[in-house]
C-alpha positions as CSV (number, residue, x, y, z in Angstrom):
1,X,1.9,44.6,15.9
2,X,1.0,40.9,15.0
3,X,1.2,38.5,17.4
4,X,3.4,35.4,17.5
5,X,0.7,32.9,16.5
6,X,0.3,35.5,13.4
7,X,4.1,35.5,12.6
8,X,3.5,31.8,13.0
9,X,0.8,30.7,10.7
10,X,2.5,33.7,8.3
11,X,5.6,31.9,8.0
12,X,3.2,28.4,8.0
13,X,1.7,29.6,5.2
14,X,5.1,30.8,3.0
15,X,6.4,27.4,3.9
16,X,3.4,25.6,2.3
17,X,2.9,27.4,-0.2
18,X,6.5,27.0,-1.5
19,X,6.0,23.5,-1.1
20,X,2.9,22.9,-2.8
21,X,4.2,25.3,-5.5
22,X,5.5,22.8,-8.2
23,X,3.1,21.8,-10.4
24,X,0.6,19.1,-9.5
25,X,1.6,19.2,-6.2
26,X,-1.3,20.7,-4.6
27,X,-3.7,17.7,-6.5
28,X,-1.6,15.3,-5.2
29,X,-2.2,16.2,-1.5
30,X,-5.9,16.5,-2.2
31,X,-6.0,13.1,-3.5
32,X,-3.9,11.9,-0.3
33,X,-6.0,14.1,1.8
34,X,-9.7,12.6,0.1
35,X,-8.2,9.2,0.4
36,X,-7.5,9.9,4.4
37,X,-10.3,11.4,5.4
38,X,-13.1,11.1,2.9
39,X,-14.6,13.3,0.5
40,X,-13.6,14.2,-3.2
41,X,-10.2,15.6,-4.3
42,X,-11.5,18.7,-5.7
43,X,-13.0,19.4,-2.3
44,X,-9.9,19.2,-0.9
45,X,-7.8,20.5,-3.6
46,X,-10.7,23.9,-3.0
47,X,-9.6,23.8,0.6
48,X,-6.2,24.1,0.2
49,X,-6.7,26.8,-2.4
50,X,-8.5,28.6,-0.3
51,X,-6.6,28.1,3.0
52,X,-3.5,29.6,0.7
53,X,-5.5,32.2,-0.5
54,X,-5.9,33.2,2.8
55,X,-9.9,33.0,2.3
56,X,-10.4,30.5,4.7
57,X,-8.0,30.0,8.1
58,X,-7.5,26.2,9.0
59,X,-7.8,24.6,12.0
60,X,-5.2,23.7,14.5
61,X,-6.1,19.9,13.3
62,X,-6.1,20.8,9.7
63,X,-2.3,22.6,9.8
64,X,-0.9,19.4,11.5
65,X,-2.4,17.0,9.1
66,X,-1.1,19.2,5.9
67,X,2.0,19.5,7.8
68,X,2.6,16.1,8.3
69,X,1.2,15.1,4.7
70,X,4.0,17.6,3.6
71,X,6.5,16.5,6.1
72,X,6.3,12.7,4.7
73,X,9.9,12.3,2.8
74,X,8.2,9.6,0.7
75,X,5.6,11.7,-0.6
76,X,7.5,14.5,-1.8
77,X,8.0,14.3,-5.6
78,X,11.7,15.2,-5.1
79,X,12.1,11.5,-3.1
80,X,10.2,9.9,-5.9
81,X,12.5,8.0,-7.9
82,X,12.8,8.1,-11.5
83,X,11.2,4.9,-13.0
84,X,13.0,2.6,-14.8
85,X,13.7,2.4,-18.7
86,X,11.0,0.5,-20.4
87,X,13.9,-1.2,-22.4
């Protein structure tokens, strides 16, 4: 029977991965994430893949800092407001 960390980090991981579902989504927190804390986007973009993927479990600091990054209303493309006409 899984534990309640398991159940947890299961329904952690549903919940991201809907979010980082629409397209370009994931990039876009890889290049937030690189810009943060260093590195390249396709390192972190890898990561995440991989942390979805469930080939690679994150650290307890890792799932707070995607959880927040995620969390940000501002940065979700559903806040983002559509630019104005040109003309």
């Amino acid at each position: 029977m899984p534990t309640s960390a398991h159940r947890h980090f299961a329904n952690w991981l549903r919940r991201t991965r809907r979010q980082l579902a629409p397209s370009g989504r994931l990039s876009e927190a890889a290049l937030i994430l690189s810009q943060r804390e260093g590195g390249t986007p396709e390192w972190h973009a890898e990561r995440l893949r991989a942390i979805l993927d469930e080939k690679l479990v994150p650290s307890l600091d890792e799932l707070t800092t995607i959880d927040r990054l995620l969390a940000r209303p501002g940065n979700s493309p559903a806040n983002i407001a559509e630019p104005p006409p040109l003309l």
